[in-house]
PDB file of N, CA, C and O in Angstrom:
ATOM      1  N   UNK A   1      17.522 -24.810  -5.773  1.00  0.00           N
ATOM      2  CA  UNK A   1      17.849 -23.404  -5.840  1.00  0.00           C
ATOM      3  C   UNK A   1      16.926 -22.671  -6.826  1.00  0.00           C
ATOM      4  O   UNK A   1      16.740 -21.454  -6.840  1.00  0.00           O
ATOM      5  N   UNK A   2      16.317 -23.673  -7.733  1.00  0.00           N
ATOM      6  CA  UNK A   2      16.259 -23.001  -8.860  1.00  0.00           C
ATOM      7  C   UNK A   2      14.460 -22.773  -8.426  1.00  0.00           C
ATOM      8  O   UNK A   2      13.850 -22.045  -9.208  1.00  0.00           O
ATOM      9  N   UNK A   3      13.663 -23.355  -7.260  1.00  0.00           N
ATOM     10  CA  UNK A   3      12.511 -23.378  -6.951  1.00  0.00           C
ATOM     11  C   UNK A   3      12.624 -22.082  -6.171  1.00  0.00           C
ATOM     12  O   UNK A   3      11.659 -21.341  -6.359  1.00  0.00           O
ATOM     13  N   UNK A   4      13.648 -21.565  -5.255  1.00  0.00           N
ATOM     14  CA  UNK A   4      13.140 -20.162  -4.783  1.00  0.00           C
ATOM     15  C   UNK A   4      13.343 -19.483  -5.498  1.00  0.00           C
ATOM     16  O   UNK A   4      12.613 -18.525  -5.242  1.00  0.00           O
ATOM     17  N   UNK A   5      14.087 -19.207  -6.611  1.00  0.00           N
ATOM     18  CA  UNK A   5      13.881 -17.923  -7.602  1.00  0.00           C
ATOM     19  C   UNK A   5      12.491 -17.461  -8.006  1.00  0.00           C
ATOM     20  O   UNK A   5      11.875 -16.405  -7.856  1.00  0.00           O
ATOM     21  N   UNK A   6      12.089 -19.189  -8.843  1.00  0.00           N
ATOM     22  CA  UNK A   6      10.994 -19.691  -9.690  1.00  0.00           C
ATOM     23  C   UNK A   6       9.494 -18.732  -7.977  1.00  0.00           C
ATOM     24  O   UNK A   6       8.672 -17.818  -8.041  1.00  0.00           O
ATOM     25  N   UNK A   7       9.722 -19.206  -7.389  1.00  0.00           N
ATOM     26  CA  UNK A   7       8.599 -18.779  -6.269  1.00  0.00           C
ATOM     27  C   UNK A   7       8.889 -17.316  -5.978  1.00  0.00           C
ATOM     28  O   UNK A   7       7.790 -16.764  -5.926  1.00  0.00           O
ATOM     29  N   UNK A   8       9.595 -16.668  -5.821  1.00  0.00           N
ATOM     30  CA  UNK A   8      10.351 -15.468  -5.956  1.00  0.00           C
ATOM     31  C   UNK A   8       9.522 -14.838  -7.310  1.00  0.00           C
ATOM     32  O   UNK A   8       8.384 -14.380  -7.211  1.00  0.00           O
ATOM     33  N   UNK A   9       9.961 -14.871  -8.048  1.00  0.00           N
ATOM     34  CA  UNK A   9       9.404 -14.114  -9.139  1.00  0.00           C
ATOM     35  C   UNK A   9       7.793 -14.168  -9.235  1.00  0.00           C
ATOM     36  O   UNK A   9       7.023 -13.209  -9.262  1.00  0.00           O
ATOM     37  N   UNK A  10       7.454 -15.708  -9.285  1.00  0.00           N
ATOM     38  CA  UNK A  10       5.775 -15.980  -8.839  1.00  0.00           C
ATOM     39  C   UNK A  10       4.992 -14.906  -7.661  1.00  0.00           C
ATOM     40  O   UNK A  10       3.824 -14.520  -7.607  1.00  0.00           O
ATOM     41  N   UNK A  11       6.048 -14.653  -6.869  1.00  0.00           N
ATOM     42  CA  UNK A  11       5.351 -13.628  -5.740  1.00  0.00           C
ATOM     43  C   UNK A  11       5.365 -12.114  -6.249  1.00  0.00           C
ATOM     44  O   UNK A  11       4.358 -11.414  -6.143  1.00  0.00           O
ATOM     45  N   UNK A  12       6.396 -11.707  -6.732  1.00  0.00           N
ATOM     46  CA  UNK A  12       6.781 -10.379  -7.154  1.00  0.00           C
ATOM     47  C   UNK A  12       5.639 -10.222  -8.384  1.00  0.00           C
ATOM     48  O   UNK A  12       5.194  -9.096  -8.608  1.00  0.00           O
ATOM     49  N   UNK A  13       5.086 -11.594  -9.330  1.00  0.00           N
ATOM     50  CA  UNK A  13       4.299 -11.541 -10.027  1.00  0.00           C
ATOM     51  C   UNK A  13       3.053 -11.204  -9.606  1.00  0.00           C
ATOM     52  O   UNK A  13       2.554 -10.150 -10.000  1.00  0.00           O
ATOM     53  N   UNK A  14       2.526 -11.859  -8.941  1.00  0.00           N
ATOM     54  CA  UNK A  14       1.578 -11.507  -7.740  1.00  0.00           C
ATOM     55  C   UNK A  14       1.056 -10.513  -7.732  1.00  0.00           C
ATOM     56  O   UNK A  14      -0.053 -10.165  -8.135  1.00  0.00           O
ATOM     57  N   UNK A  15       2.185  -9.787  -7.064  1.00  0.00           N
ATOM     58  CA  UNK A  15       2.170  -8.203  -6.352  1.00  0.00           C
ATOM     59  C   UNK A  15       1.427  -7.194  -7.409  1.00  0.00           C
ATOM     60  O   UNK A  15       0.462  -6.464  -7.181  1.00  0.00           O
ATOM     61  N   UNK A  16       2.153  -7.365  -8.628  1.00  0.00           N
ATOM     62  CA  UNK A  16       2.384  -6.932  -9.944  1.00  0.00           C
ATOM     63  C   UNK A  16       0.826  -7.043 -10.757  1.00  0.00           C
ATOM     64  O   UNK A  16       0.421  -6.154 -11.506  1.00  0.00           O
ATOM     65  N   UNK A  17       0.338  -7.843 -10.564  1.00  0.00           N
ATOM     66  CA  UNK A  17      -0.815  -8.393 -10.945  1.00  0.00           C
ATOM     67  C   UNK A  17      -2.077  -7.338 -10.079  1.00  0.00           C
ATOM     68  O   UNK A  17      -3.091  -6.900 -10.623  1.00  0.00           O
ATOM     69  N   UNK A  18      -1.732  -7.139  -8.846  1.00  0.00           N
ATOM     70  CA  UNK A  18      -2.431  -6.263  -7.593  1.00  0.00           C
ATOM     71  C   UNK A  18      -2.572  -4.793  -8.618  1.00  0.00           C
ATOM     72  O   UNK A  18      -3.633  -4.194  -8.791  1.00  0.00           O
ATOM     73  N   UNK A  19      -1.875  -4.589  -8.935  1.00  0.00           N
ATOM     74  CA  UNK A  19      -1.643  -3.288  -9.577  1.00  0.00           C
ATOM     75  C   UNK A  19      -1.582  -3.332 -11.208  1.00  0.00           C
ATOM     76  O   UNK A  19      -0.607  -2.876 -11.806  1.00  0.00           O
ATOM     77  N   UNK A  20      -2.216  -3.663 -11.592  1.00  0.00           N
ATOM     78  CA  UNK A  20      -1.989  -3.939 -13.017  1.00  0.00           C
ATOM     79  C   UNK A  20      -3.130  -3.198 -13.979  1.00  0.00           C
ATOM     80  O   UNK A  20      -2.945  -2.656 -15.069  1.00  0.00           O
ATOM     81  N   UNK A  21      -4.468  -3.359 -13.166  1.00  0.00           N
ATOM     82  CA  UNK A  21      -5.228  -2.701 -14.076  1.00  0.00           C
ATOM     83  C   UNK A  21      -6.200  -3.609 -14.863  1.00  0.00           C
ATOM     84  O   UNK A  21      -7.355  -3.290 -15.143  1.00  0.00           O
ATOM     85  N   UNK A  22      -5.534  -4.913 -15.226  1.00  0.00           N
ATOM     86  CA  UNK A  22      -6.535  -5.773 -15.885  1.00  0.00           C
ATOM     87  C   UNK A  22      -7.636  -6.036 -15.709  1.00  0.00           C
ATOM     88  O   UNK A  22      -7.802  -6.289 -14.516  1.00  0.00           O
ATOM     89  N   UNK A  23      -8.713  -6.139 -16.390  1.00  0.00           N
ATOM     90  CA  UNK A  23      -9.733  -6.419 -16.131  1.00  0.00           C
ATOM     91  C   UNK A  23     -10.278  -7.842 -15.420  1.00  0.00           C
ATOM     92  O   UNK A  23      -9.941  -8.877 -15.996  1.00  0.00           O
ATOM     93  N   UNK A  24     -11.156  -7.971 -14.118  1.00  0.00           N
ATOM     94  CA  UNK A  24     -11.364  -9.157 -13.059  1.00  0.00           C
ATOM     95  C   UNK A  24     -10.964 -10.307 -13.907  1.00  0.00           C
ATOM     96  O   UNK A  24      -9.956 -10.954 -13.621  1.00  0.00           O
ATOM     97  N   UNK A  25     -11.999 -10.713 -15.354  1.00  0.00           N
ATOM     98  CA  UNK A  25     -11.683 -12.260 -16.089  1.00  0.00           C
ATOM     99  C   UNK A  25     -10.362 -12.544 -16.068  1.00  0.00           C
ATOM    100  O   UNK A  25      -9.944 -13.608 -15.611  1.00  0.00           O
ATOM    101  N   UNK A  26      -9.509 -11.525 -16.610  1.00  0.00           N
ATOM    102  CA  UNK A  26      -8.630 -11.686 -16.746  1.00  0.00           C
ATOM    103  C   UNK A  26      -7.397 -11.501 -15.643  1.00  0.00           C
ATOM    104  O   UNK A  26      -6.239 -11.768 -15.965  1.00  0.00           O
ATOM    105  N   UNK A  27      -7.572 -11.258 -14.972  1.00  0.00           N
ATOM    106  CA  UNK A  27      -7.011 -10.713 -13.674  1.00  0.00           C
ATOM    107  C   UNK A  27      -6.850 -12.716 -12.808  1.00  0.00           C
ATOM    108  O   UNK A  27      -5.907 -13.360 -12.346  1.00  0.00           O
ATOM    109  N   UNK A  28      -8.042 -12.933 -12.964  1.00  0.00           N
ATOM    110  CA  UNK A  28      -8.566 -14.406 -12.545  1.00  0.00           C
ATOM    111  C   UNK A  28      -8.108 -15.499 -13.002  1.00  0.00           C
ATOM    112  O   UNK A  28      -7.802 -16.507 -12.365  1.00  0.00           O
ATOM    113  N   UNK A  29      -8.058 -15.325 -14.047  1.00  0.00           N
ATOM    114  CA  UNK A  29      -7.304 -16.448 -15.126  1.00  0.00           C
ATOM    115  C   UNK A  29      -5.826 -16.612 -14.444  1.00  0.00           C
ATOM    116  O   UNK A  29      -5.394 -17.557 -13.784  1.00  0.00           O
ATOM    117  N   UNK A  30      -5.198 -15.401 -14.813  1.00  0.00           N
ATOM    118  CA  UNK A  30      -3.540 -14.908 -14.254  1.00  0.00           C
ATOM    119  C   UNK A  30      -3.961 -15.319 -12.819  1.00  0.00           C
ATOM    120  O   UNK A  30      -2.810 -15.090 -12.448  1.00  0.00           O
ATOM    121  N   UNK A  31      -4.452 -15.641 -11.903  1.00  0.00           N
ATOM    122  CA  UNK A  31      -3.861 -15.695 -10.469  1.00  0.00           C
ATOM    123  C   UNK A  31      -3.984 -17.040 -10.636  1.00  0.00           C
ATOM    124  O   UNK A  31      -3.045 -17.610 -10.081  1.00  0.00           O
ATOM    125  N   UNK A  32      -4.872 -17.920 -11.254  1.00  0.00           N
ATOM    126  CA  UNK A  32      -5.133 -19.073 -11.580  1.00  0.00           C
ATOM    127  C   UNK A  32      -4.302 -19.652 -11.654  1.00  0.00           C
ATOM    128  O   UNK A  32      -3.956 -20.496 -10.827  1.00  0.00           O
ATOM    129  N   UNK A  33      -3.494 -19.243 -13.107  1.00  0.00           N
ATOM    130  CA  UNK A  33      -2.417 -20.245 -13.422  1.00  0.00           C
ATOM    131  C   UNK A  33      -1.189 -19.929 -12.721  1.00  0.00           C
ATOM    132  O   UNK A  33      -0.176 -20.613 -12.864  1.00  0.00           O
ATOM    133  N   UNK A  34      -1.258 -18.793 -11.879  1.00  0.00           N
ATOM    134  CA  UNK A  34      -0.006 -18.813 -11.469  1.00  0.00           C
ATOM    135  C   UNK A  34      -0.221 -19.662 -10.223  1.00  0.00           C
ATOM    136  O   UNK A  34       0.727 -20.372  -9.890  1.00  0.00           O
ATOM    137  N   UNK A  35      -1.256 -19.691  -9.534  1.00  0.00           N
ATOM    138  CA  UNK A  35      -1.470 -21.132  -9.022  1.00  0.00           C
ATOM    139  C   UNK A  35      -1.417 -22.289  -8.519  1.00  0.00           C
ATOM    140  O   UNK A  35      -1.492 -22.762  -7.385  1.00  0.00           O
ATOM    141  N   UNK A  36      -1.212 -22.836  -9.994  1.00  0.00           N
ATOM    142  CA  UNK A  36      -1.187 -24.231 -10.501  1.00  0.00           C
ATOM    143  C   UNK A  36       0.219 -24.287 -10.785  1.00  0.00           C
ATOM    144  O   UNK A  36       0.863 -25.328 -10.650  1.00  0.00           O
ATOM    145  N   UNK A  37       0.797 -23.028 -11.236  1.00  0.00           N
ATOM    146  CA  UNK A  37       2.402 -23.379 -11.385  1.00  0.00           C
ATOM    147  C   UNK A  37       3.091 -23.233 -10.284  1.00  0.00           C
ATOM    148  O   UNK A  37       4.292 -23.502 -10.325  1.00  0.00           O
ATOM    149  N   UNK A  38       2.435 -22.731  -8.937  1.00  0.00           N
ATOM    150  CA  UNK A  38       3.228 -23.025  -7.522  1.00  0.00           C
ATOM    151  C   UNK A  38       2.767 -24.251  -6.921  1.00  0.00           C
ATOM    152  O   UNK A  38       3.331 -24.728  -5.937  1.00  0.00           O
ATOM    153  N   UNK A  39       1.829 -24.747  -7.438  1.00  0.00           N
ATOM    154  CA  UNK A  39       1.479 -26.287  -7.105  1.00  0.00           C
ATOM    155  C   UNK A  39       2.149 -26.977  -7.491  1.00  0.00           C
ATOM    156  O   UNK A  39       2.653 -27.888  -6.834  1.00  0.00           O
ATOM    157  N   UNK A  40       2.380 -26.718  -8.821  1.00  0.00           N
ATOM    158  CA  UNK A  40       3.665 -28.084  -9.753  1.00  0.00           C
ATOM    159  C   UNK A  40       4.550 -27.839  -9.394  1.00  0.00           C
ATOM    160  O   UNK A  40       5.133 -28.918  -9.292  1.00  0.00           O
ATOM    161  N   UNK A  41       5.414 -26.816  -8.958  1.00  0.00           N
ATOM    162  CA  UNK A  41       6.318 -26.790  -8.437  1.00  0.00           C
ATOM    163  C   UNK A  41       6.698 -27.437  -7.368  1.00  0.00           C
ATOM    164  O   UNK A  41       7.677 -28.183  -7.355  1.00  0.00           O
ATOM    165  N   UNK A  42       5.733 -27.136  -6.083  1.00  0.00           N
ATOM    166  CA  UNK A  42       6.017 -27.695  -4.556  1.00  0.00           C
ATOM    167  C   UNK A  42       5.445 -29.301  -4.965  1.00  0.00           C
ATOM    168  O   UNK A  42       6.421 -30.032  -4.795  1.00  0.00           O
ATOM    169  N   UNK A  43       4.538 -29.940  -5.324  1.00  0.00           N
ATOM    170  CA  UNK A  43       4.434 -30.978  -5.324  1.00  0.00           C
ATOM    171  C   UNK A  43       5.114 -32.182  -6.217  1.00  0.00           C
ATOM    172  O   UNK A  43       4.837 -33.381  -6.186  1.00  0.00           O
ATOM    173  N   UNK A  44       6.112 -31.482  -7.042  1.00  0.00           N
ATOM    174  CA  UNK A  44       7.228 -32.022  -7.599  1.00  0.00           C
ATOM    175  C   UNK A  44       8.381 -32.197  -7.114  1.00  0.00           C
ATOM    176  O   UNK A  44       9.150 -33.094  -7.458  1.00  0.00           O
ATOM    177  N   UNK A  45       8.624 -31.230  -6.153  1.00  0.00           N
ATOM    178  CA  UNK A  45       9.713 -30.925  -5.287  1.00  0.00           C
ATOM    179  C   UNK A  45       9.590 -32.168  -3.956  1.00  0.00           C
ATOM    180  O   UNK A  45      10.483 -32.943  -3.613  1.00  0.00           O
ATOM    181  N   UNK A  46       8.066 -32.038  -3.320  1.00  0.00           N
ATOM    182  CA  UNK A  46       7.734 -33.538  -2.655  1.00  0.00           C
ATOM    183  C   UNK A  46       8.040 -34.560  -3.062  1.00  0.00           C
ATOM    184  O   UNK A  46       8.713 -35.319  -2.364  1.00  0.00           O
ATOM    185  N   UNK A  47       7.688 -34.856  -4.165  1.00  0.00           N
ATOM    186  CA  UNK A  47       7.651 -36.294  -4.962  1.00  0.00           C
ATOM    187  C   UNK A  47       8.726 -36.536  -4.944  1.00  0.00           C
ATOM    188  O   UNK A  47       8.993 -37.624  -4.434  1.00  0.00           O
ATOM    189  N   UNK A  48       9.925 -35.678  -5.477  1.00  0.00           N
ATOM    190  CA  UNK A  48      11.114 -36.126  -5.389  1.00  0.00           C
ATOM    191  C   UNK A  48      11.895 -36.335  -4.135  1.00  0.00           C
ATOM    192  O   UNK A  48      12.765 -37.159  -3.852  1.00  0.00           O
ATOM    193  N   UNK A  49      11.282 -35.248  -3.380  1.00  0.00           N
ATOM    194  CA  UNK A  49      11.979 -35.909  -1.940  1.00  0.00           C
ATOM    195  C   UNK A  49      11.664 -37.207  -1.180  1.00  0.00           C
ATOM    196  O   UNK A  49      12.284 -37.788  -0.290  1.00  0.00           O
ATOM    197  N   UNK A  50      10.476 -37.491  -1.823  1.00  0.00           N
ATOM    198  CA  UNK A  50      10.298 -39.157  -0.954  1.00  0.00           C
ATOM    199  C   UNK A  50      10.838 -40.009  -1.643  1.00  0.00           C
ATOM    200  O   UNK A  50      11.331 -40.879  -0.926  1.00  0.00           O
ATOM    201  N   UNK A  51      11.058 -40.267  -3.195  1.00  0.00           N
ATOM    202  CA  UNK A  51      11.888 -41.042  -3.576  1.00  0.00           C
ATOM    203  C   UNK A  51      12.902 -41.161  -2.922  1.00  0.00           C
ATOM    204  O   UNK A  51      13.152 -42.124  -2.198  1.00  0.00           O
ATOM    205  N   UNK A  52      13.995 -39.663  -3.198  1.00  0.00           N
ATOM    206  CA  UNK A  52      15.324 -39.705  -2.280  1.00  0.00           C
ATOM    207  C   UNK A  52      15.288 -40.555  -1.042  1.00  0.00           C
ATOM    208  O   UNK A  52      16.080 -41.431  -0.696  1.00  0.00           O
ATOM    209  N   UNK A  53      14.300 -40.152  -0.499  1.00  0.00           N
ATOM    210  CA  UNK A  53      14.414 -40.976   1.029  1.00  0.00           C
ATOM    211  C   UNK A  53      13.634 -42.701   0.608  1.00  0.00           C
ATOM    212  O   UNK A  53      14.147 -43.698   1.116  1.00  0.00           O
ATOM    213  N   UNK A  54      12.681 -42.814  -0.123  1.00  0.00           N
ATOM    214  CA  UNK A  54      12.788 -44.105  -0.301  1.00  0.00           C
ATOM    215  C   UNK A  54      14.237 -45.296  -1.076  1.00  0.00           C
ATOM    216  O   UNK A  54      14.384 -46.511  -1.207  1.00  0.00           O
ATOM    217  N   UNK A  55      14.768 -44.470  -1.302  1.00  0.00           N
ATOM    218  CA  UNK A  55      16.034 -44.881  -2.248  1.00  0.00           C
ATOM    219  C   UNK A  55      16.698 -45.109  -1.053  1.00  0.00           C
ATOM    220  O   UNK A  55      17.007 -46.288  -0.881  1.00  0.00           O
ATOM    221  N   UNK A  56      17.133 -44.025   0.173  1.00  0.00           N
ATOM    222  CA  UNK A  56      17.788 -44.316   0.643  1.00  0.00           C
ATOM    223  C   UNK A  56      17.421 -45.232   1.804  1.00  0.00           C
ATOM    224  O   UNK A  56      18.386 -45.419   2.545  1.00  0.00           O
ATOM    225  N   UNK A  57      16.343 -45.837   2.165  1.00  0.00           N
ATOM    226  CA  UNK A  57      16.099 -46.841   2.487  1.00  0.00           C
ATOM    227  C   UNK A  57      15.572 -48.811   2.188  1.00  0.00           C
ATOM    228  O   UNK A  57      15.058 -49.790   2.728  1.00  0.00           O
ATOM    229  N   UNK A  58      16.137 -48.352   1.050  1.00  0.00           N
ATOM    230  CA  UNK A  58      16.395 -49.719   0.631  1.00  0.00           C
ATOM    231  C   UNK A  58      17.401 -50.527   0.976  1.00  0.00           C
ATOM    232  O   UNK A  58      18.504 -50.120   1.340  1.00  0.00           O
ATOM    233  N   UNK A  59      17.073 -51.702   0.879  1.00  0.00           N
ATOM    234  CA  UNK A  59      18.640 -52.615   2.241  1.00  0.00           C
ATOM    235  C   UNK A  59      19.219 -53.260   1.015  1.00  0.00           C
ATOM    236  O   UNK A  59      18.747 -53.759  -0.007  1.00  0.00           O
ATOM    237  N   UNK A  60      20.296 -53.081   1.453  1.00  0.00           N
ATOM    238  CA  UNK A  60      21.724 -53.124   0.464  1.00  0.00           C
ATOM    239  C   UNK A  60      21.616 -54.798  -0.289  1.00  0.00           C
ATOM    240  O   UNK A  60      21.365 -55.777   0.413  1.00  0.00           O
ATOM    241  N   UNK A  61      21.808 -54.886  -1.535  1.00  0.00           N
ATOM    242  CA  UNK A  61      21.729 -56.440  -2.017  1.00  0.00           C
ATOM    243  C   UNK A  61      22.773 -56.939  -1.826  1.00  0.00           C
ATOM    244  O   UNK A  61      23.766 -56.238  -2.018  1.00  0.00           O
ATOM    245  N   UNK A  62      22.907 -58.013  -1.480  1.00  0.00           N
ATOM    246  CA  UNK A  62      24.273 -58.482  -0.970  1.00  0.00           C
ATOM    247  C   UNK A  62      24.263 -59.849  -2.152  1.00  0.00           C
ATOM    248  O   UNK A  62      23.432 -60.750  -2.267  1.00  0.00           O
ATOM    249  N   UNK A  63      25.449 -59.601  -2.892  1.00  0.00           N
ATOM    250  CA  UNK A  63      25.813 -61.058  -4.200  1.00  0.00           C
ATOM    251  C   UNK A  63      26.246 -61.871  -3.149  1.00  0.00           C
ATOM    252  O   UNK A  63      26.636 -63.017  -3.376  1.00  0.00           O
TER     253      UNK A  63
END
């Protein structure tokens, strides 16, 4: 839940950034890292989903 807010605001940031005025370096930097923080996001969000599903395919130990 807490990844569509987090992407939500990242976009509205975005937008915000379109209109801002800053100068290109800096303008560049900011689209940069915002980025890299929708990368860590979605590819954390992966990672954890294949565990889940590798977890849930592990065959039951039987004592």
């Amino acid at each position: 839940m807490w990844k569509n807010w987090f992407l939500g605001f990242v976009g509205i940031w975005l937008i915000a950034l379109g209109f801002s005025g800053f100068p290109s370096q800096i303008l560049k930097i900011l689209i940069i890292i915002s980025g890299v923080a929708v990368a860590f996001v979605s590819f954390k969000n992966v990672s954890r989903h294949k565990v889940d599903e590798s977890v849930k395919h592990l065959p039951n130990e039987q004592e």
